[in-house]
C-alpha positions as CSV (number, residue, x, y, z in Angstrom):
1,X,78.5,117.2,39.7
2,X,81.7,118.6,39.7
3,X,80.2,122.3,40.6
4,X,78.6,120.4,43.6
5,X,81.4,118.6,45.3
6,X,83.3,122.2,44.9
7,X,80.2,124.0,46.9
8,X,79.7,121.1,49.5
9,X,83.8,121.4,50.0
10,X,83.8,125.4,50.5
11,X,80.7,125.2,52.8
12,X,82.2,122.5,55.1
13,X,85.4,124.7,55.1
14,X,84.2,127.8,56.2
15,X,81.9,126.6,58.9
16,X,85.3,125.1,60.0
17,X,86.6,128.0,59.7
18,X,83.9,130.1,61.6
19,X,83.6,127.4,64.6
20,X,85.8,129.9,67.3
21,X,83.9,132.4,66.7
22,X,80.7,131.0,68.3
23,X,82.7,130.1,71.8
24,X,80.9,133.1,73.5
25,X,81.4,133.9,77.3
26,X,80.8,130.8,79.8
27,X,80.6,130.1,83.1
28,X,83.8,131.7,85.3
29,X,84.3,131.8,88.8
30,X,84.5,136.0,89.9
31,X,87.6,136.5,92.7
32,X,87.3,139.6,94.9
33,X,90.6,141.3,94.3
34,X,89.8,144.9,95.7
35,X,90.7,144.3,99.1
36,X,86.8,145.2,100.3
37,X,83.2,144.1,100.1
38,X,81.2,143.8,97.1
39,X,77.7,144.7,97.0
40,X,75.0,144.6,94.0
41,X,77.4,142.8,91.7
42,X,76.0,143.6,88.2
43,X,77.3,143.0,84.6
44,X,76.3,144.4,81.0
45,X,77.5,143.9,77.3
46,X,80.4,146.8,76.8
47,X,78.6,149.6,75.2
48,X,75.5,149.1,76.7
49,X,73.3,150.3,79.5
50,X,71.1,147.5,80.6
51,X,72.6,145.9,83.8
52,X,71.8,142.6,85.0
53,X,72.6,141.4,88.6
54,X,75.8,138.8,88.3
55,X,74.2,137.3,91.3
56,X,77.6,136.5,92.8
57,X,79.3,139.0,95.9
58,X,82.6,137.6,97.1
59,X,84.2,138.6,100.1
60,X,87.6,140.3,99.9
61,X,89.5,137.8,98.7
62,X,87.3,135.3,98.2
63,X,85.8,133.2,94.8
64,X,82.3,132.6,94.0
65,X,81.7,130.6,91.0
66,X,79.5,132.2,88.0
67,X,76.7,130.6,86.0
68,X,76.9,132.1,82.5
69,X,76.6,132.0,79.2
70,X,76.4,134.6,76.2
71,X,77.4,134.9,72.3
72,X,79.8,137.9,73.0
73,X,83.0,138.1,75.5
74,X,83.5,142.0,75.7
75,X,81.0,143.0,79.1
76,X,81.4,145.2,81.7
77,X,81.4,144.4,85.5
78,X,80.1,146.9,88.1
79,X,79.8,147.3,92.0
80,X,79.3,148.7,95.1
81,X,82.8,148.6,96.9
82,X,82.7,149.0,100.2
83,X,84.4,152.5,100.8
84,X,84.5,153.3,97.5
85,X,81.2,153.2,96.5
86,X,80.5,151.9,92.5
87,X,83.1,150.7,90.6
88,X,83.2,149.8,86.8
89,X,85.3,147.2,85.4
90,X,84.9,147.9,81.8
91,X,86.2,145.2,78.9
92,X,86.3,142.2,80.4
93,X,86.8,140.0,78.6
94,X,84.6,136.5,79.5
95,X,85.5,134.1,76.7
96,X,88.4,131.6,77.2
97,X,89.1,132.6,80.8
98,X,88.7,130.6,84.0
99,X,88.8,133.3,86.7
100,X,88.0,137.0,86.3
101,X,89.8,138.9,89.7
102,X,88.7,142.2,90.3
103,X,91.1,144.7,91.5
104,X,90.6,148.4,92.4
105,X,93.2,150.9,93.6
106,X,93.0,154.3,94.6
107,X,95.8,155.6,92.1
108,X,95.5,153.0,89.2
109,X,92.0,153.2,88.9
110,X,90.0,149.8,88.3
111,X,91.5,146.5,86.5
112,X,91.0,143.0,85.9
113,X,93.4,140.1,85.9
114,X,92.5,136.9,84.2
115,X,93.2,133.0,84.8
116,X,92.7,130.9,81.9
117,X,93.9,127.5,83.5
């Protein structure tokens, strides 16, 4: 009995314990931050080659909310920028975040801020 209570007491702790891990990427709006058009939007699991349109283009400097869901939070972002041509946003990170803004700039190469609010 005693060996029981001990097993049902560990279990419950570590699936406690393990509950953060499961957040997974959600839904985030993407912000245009390049200063230019975005064309053929298109994200994939960092490390990975299969691309999957994002299905969202903002404008320069505009927002365009994201419907989406996954286990992992480490993807990479890539598009057509107008001028530029494709741009890679690699490591972005999806989980926990609000807004993912895309910036690009001809001497610092390409970057993401995030807003978690």
């Amino acid at each position: 009995m005693v060996a029981a209570m001990k097993t049902l007491v560990l279990a419950s702790l570590l699936l406690a314990a393990g509950s953060p891990a499961l957040a997974g990427a959600t839904n985030f709006t993407l912000v245009n931050g390049t200063g230019a058009a975005l064309a053929s939007v298109s994200i994939t699991r960092s490390g990975t080659s299969e691309w999957k349109p994002l299905g969202a283009s903002p404008a320069a400097g505009a927002r365009a909310p994201v419907n989406f869901s996954n286990p992992d939070c480490a993807f990479d972002i890539r598009a057509n920028v107008a001028g530029k041509g494709p741009v890679t946003w690699s490591g972005v990170n999806l989980c926990d975040v609000k807004s993912v803004i895309l910036k690009s700039d001809d001497s610092a190469g390409a970057w993401v801020d995030y807003d978690s609010q």
